[in-house]
C-alpha positions as CSV (number, residue, x, y, z in Angstrom):
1,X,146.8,144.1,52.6
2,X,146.5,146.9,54.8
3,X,142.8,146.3,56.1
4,X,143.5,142.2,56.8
5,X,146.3,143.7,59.0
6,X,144.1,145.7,60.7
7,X,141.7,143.3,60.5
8,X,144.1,140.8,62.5
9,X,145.1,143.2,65.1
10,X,141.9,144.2,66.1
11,X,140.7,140.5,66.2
12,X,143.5,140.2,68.9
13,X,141.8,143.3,70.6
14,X,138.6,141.0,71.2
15,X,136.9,144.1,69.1
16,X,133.8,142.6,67.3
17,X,133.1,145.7,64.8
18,X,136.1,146.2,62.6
19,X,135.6,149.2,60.7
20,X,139.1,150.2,58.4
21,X,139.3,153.7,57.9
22,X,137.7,157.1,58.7
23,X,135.5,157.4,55.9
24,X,133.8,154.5,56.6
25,X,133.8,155.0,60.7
26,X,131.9,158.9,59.6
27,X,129.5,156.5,56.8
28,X,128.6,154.7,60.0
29,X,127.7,157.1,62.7
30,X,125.5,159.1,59.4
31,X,124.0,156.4,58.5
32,X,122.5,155.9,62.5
33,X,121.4,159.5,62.2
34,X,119.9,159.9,58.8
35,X,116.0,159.3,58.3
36,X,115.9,156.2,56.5
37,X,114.1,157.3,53.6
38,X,117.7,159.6,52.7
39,X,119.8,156.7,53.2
40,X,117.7,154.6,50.8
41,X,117.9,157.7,48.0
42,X,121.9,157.6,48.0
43,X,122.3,154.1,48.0
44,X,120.1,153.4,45.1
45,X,122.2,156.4,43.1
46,X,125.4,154.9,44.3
47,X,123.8,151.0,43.0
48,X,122.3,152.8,40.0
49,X,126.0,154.6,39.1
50,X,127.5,150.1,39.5
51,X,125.0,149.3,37.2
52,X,126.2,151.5,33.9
């Protein structure tokens, strides 16, 4: 419930990107500096680690 709230207030903002919490926000700015290939590594452990 907490992220539609935030959600709705920064929808009132006029903000485009909505992105709910500070994890996330630090997954973001990594994931625009990390080589691609490293990126692709972790999320096919994180997929792989779904699967099971």
């Amino acid at each position: 419930m907490q992220v539609a709230q935030y959600a709705i207030k920064q929808l009132q903002k006029n903000k485009f990107y909505i992105i709910p919490g500070i994890d996330v926000k630090i997954a973001r700015f990594l994931s625009k500096i990390t080589p691609s290939n490293i990126i692709a590594k972790v999320t096919y452990k994180i997929q792989k680690r779904k699967i099971k």
